[in-house]
BALOBA-1460 file (C-alpha; in Angstrom, 3 decimals):
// residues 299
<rec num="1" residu="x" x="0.000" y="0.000" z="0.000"/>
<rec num="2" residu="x" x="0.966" y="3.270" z="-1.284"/>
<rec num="3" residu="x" x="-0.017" y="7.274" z="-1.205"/>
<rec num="4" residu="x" x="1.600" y="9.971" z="-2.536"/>
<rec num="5" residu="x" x="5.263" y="9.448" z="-3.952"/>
<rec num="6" residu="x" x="7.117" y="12.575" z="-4.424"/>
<rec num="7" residu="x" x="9.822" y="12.923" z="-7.201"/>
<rec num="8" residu="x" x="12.018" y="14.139" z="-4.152"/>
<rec num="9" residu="x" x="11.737" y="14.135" z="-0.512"/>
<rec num="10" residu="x" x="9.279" y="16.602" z="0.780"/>
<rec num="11" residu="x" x="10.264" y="18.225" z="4.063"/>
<rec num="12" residu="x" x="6.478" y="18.491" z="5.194"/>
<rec num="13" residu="x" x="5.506" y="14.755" z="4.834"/>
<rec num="14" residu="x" x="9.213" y="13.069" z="5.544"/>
<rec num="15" residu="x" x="7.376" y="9.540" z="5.980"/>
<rec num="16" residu="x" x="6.320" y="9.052" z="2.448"/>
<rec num="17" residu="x" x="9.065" y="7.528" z="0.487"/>
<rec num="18" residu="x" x="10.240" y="9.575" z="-2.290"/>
<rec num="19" residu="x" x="10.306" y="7.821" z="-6.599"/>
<rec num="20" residu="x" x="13.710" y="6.491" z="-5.905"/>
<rec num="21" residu="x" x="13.154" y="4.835" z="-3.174"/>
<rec num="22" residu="x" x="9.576" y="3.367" z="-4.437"/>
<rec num="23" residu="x" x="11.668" y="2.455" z="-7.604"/>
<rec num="24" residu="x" x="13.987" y="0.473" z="-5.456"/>
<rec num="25" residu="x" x="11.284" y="-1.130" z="-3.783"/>
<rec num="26" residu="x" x="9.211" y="-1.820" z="-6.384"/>
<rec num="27" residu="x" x="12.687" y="-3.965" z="-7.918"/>
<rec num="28" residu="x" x="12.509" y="-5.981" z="-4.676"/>
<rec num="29" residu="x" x="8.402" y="-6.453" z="-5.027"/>
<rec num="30" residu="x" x="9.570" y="-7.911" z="-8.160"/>
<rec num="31" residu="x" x="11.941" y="-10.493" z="-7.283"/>
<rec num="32" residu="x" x="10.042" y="-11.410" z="-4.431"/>
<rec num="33" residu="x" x="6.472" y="-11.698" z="-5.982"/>
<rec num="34" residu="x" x="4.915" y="-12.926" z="-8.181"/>
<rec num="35" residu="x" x="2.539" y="-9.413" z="-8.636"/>
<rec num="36" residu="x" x="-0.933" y="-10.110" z="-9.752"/>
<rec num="37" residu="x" x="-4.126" y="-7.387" z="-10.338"/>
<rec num="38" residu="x" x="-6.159" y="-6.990" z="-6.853"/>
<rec num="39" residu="x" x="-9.194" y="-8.324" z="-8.699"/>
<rec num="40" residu="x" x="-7.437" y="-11.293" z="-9.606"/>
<rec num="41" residu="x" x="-6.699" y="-11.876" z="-6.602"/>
<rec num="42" residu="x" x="-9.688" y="-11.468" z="-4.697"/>
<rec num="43" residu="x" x="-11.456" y="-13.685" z="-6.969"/>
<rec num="44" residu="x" x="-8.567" y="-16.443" z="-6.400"/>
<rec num="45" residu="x" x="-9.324" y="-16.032" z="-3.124"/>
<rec num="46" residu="x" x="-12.538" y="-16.611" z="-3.293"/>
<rec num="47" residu="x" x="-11.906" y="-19.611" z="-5.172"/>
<rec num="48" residu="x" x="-9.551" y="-20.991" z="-2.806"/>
<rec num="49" residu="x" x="-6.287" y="-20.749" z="-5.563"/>
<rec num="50" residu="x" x="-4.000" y="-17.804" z="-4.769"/>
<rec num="51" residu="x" x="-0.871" y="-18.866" z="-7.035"/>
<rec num="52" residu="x" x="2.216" y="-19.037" z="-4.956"/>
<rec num="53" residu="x" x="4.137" y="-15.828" z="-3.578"/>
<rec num="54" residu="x" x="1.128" y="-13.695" z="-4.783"/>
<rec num="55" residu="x" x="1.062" y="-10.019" z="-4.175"/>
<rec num="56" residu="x" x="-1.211" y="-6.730" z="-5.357"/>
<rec num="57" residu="x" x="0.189" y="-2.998" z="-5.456"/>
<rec num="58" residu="x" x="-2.406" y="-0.525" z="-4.172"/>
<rec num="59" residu="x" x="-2.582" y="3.474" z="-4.168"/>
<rec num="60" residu="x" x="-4.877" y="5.370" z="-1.779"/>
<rec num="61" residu="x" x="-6.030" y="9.010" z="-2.371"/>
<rec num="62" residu="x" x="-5.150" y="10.575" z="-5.893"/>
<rec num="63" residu="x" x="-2.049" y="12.494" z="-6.777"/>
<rec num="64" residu="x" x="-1.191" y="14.085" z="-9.478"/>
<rec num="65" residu="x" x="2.751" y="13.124" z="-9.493"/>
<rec num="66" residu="x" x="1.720" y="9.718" z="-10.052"/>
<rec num="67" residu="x" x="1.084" y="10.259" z="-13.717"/>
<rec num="68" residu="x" x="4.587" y="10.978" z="-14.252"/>
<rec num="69" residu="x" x="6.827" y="9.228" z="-11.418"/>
<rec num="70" residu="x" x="5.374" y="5.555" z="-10.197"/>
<rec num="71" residu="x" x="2.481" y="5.040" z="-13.459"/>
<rec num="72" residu="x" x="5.921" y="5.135" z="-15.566"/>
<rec num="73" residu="x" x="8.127" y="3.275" z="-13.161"/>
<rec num="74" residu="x" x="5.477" y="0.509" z="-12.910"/>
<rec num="75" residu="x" x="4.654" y="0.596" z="-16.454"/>
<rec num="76" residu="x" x="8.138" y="-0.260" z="-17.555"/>
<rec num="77" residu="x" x="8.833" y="-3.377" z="-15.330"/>
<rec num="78" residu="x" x="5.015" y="-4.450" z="-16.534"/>
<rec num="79" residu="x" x="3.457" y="-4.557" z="-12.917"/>
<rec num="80" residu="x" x="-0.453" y="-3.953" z="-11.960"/>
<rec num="81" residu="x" x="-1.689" y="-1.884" z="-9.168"/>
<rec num="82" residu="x" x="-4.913" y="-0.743" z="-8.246"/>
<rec num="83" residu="x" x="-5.254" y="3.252" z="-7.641"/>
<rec num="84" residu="x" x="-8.351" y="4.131" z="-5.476"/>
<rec num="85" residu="x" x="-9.006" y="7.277" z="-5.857"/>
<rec num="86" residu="x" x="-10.919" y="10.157" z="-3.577"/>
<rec num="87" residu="x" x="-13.195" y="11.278" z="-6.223"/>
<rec num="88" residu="x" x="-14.402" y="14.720" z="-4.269"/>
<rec num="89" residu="x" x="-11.059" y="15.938" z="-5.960"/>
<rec num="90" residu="x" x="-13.018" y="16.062" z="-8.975"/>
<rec num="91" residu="x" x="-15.674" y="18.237" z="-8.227"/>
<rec num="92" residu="x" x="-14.095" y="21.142" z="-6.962"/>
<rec num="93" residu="x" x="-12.962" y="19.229" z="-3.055"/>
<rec num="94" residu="x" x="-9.147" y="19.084" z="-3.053"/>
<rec num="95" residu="x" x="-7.952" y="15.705" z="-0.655"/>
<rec num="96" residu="x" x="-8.225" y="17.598" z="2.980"/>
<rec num="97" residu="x" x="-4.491" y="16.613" z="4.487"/>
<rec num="98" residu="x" x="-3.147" y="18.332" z="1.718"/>
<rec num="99" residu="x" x="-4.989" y="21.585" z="2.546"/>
<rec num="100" residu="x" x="-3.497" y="21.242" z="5.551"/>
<rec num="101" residu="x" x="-0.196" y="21.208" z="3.897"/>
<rec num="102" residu="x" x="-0.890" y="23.631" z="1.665"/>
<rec num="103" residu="x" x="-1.866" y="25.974" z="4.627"/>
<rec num="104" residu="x" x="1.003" y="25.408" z="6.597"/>
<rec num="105" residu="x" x="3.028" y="26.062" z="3.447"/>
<rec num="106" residu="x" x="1.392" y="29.589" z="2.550"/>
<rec num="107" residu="x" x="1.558" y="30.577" z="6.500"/>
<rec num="108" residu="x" x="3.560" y="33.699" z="6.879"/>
<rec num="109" residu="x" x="3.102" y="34.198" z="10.824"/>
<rec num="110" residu="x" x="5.650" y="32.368" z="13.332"/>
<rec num="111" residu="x" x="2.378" y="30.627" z="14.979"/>
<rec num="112" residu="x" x="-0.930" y="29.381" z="13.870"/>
<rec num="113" residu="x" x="-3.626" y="29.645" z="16.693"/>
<rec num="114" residu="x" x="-7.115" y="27.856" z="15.203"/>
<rec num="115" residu="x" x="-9.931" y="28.717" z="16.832"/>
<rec num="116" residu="x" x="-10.919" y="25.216" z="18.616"/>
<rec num="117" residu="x" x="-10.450" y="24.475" z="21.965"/>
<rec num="118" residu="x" x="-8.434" y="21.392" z="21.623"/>
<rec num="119" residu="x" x="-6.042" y="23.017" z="19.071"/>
<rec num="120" residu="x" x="-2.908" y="24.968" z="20.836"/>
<rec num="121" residu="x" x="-0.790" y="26.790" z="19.442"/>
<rec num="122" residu="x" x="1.336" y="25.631" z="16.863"/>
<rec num="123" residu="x" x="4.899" y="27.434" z="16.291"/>
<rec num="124" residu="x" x="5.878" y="27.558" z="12.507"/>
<rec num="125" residu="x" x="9.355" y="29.151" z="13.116"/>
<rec num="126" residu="x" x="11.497" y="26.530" z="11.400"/>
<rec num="127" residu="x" x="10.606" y="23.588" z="8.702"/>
<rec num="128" residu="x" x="11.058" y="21.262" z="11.921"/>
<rec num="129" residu="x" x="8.155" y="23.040" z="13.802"/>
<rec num="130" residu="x" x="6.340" y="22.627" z="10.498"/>
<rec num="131" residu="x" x="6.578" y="19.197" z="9.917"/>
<rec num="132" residu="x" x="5.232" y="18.626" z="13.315"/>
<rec num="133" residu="x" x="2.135" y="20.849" z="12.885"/>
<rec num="134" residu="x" x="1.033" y="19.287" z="9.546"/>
<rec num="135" residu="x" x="1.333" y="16.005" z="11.756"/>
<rec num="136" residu="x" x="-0.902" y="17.676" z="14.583"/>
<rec num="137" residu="x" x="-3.281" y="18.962" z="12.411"/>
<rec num="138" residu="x" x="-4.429" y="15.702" z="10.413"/>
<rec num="139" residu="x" x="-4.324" y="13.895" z="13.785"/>
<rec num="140" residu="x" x="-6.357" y="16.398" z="14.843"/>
<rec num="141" residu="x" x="-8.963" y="16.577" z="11.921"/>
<rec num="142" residu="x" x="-9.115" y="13.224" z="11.193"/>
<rec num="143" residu="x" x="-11.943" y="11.748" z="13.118"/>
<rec num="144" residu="x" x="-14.063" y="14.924" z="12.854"/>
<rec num="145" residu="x" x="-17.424" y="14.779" z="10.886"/>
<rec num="146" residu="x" x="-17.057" y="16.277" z="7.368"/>
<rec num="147" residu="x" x="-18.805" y="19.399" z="8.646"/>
<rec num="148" residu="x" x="-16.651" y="19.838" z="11.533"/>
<rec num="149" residu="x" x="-13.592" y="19.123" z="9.213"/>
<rec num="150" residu="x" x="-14.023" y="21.478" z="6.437"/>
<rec num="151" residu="x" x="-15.278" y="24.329" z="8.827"/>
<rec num="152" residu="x" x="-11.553" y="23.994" z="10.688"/>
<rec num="153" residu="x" x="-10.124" y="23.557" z="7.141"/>
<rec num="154" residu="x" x="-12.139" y="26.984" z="6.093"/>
<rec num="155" residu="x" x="-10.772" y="28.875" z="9.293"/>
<rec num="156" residu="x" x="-7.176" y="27.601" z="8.867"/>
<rec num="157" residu="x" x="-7.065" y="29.009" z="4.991"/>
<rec num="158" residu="x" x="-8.884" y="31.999" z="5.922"/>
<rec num="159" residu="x" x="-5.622" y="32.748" z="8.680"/>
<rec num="160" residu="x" x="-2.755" y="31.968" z="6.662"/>
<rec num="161" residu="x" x="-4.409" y="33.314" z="3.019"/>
<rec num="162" residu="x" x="-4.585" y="29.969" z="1.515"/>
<rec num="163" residu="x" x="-7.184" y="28.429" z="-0.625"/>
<rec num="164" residu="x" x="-8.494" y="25.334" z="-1.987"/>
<rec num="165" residu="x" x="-7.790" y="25.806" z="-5.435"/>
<rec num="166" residu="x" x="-3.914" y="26.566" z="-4.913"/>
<rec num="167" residu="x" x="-4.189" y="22.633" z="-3.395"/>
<rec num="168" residu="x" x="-2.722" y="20.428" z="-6.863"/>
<rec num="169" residu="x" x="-5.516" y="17.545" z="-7.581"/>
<rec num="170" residu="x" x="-5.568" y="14.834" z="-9.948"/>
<rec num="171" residu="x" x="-6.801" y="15.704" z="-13.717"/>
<rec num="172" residu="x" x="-9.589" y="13.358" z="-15.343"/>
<rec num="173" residu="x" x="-7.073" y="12.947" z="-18.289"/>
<rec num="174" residu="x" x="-4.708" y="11.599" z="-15.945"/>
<rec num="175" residu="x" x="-7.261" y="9.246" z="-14.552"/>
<rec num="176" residu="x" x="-8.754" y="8.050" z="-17.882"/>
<rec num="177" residu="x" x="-5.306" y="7.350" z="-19.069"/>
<rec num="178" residu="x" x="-4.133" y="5.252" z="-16.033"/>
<rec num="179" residu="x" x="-7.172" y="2.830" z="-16.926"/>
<rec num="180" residu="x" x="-6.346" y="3.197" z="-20.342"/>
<rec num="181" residu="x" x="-3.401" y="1.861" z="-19.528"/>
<rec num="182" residu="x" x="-5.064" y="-1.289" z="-17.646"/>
<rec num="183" residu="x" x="-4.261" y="-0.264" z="-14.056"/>
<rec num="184" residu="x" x="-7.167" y="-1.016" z="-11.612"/>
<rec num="185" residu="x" x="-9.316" y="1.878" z="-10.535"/>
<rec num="186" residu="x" x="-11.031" y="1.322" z="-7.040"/>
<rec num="187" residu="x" x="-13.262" y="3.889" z="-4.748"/>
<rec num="188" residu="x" x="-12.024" y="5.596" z="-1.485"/>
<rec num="189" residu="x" x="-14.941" y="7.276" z="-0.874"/>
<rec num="190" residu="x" x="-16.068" y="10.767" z="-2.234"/>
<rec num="191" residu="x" x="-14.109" y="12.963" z="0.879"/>
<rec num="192" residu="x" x="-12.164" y="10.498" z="2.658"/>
<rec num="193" residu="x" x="-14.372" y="10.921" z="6.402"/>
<rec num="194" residu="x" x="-13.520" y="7.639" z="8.519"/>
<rec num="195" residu="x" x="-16.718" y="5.823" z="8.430"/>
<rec num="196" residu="x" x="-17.521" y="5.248" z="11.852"/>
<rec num="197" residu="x" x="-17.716" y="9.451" z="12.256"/>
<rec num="198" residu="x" x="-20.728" y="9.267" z="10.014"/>
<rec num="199" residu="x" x="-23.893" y="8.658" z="9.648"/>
<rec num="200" residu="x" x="-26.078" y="5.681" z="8.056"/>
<rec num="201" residu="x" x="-26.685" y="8.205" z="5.249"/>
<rec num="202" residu="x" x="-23.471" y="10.116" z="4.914"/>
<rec num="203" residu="x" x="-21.436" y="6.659" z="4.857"/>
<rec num="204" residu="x" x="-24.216" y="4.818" z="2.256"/>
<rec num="205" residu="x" x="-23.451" y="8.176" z="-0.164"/>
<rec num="206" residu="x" x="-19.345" y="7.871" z="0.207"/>
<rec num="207" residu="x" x="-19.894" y="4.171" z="0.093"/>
<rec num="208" residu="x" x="-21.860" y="3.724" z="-3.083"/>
<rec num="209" residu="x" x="-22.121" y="7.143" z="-4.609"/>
<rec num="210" residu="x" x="-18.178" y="7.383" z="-5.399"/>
<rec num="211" residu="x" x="-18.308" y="3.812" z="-7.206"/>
<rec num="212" residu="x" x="-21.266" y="5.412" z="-9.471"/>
<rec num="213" residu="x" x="-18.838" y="8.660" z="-9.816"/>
<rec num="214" residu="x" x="-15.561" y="6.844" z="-10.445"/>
<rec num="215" residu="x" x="-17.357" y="4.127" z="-13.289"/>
<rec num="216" residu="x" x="-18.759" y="7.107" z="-15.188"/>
<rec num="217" residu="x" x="-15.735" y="9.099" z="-15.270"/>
<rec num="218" residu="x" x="-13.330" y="6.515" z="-16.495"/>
<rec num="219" residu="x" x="-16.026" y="4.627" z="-18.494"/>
<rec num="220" residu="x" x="-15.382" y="1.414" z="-16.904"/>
<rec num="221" residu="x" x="-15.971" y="-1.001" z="-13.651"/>
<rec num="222" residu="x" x="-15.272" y="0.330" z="-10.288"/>
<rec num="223" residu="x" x="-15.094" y="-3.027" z="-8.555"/>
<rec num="224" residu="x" x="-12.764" y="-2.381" z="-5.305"/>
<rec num="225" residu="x" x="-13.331" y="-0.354" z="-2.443"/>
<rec num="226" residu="x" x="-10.509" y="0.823" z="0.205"/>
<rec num="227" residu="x" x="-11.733" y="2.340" z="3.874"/>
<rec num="228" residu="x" x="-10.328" y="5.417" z="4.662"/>
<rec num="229" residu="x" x="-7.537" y="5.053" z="7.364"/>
<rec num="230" residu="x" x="-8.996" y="1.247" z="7.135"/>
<rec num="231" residu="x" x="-8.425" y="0.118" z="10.760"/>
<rec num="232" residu="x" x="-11.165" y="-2.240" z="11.305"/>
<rec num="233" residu="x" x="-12.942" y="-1.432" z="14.645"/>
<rec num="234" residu="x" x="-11.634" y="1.917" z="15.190"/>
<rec num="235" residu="x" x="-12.249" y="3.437" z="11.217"/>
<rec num="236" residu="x" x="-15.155" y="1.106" z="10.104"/>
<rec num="237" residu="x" x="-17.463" y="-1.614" z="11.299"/>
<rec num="238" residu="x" x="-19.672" y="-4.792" z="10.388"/>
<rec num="239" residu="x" x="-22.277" y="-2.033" z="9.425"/>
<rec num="240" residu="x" x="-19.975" y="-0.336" z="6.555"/>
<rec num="241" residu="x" x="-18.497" y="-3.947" z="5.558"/>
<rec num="242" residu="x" x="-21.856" y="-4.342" z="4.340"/>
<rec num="243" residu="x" x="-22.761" y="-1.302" z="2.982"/>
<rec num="244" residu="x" x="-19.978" y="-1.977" z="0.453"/>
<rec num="245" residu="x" x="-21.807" y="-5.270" z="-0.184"/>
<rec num="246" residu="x" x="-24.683" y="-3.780" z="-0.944"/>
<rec num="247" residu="x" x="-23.041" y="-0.700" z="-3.247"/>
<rec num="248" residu="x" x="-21.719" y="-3.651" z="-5.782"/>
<rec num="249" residu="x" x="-18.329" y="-3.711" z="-4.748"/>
<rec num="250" residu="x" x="-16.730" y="-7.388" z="-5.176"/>
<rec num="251" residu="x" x="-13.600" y="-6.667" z="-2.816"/>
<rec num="252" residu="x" x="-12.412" y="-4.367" z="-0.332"/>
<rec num="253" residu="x" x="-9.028" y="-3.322" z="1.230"/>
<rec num="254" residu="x" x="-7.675" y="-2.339" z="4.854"/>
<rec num="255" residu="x" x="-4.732" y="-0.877" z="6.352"/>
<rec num="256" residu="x" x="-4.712" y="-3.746" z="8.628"/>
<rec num="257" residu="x" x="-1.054" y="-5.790" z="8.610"/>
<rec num="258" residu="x" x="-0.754" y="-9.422" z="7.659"/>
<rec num="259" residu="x" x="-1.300" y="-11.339" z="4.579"/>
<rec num="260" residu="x" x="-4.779" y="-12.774" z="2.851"/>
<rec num="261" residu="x" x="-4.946" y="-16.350" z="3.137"/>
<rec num="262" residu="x" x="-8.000" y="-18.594" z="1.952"/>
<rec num="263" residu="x" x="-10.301" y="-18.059" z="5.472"/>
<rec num="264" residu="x" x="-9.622" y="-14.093" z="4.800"/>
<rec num="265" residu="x" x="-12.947" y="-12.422" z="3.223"/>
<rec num="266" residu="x" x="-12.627" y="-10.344" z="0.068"/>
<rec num="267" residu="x" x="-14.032" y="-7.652" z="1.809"/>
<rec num="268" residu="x" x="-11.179" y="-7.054" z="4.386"/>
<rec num="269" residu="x" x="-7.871" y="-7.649" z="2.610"/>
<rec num="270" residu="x" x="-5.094" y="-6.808" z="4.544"/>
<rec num="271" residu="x" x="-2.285" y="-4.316" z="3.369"/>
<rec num="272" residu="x" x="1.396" y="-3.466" z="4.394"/>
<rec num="273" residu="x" x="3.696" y="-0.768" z="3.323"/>
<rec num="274" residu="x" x="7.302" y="-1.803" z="3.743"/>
<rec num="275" residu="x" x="9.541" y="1.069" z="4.266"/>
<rec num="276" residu="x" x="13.178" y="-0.205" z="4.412"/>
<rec num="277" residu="x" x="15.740" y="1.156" z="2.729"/>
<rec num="278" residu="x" x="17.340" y="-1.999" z="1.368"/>
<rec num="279" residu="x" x="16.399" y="-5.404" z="0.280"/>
<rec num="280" residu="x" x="17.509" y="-7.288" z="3.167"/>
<rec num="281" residu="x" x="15.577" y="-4.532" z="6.299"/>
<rec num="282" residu="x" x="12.552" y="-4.890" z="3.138"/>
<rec num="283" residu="x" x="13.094" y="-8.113" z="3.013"/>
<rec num="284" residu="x" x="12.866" y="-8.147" z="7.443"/>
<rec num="285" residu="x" x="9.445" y="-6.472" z="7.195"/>
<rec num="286" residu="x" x="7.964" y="-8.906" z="4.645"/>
<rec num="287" residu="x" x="8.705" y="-11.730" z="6.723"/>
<rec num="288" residu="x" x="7.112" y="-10.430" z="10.393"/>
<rec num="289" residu="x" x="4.196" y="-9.174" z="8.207"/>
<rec num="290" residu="x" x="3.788" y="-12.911" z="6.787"/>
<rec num="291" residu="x" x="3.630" y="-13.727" z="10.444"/>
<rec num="292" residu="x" x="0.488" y="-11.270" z="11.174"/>
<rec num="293" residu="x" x="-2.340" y="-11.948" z="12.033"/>
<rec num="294" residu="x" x="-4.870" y="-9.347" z="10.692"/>
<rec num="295" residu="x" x="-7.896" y="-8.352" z="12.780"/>
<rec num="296" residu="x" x="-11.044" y="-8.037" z="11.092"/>
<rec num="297" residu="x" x="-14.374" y="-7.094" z="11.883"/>
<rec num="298" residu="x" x="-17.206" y="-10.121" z="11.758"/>
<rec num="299" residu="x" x="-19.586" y="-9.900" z="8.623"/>
């Protein structure tokens, strides 16, 4: 599992790995698996016959760097991944962690008070004290209601002169070329709200309306769904696991560790992100995620 991947380090988000790196990685995904499309695999699962040392490549969110840093490097070494995409970004809703960076970016005051009573503070003096606040912020945000969310989003612009449109989104071209190209395009919802924050009606609309929104942009099946932040229990619950049932999907993905084995449902596939820096620390964290057990919610 994947997000954004930066053609060079970015000082504001210093855990995502930069195209190097994920080209590097991607060379040991390749002579370690044997990498298969996620629908493929979910319907091998289903089927009880995963071929040996399977593996998927997944994307969450929807950047527009990946059109010309890991759609090429995947491309060229003929791997499939499966992109699922935030589709609000299409409509005029830029992804909401990177309005947050964009804010802290466009700040021009050595602090940033918010107006909410469990926000303090937060220095912006050096790129450290940055760093830190873009942290804060989408720890902060994250398990607010979409309401609550934007209207902290709204106020944080509004102080350091920032706006939503100066936050880069994907372009529909992009998107209709990446399927063109015969990646997988899955749904991650329409504004990226953990589930469990909503209601019966907002999460049945980010649910099933995005997969609607997604087919009829690209012209094609939207088959896959991934829940934001995806920690079963604490993001989403028995009650969403079926609501993607019921909005068409055939699989869905989690950010929950371990590996998919034939007892796993297709609607709770585990996903890891090895970070390591060479094959054999990659190589460390492939082998103690082989030996997790995933939690799951019961269906």
């Amino acid at each position: 599992m994947f997000h954004k991947v930066p053609s060079l380090p970015d000082p504001l988000m210093p855990q995502d790995l930069d195209l190097a790196a994920f080209e590097q990685l991607l060379d040991t995904v390749l002579s370690t698996f044997n990498v298969i499309p996620l629908e493929d695999a979910a319907m091998a699962l289903s089927n009880g016959k995963v071929p040996p040392r399977a593996a998927c490549i997944t994307f969450d969110d929807g950047y527009p760097s990946w059109i010309g840093g890991v759609v090429p490097a995947l491309h060229k070494r003929g791997l499939h991944a499966t992109f699922y995409i935030t589709a609000g970004q299409f409509y005029g809703r830029p992804l909401w962690h990177e309005r947050i960076i964009n804010a802290v970016l466009q700040c021009k005051s050595d602090e940033l008070r918010l107006n909410h009573p469990a926000l303090v503070p937060l220095p912006m003096t050096t790129q450290q004290e940055r760093t830190a606040a873009v942290l804060h912020l989408e720890r902060c945000l994250k398990y607010l209601t979409l309401p609550a969310r934007n209207e902290l989003l709204l106020g944080m612009e509004a102080l350091t002169g920032a706006t939503p449109e100066q936050v880069p989104v994907m372009q529909l071209a992009d998107l209709r070329a990446m399927h063109a190209l015969g990646f997988g395009i899955g749904a991650h919802t329409d504004d990226h709200p953990i589930l469990v924050c909503c209601d019966d009606a907002t999460a049945r609309r980010e649910i099933g309306q995005t997969r609607e929104e997604l087919s009829s942009l690209i012209g094609g099946a939207v088959n896959s769904f991934a829940y934001p932040n995806g920690h079963p229990f604490a993001d989403f619950s028995a009650r969403h696991v079926e609501l993607v049932k019921q909005a068409g999907y055939t699989s869905a993905v989690t950010t929950q560790w371990g590996v998919a084995t034939a007892v796993t449902s297709t609607f709770q596939i585990p996903r890891f992100t090895p970070w390591g820096n060479k094959p054999l620390n990659i190589a460390w964290q492939l082998g103690r995620n082989l030996l997790t057990q995933p939690d799951c919610v019961d269906e």
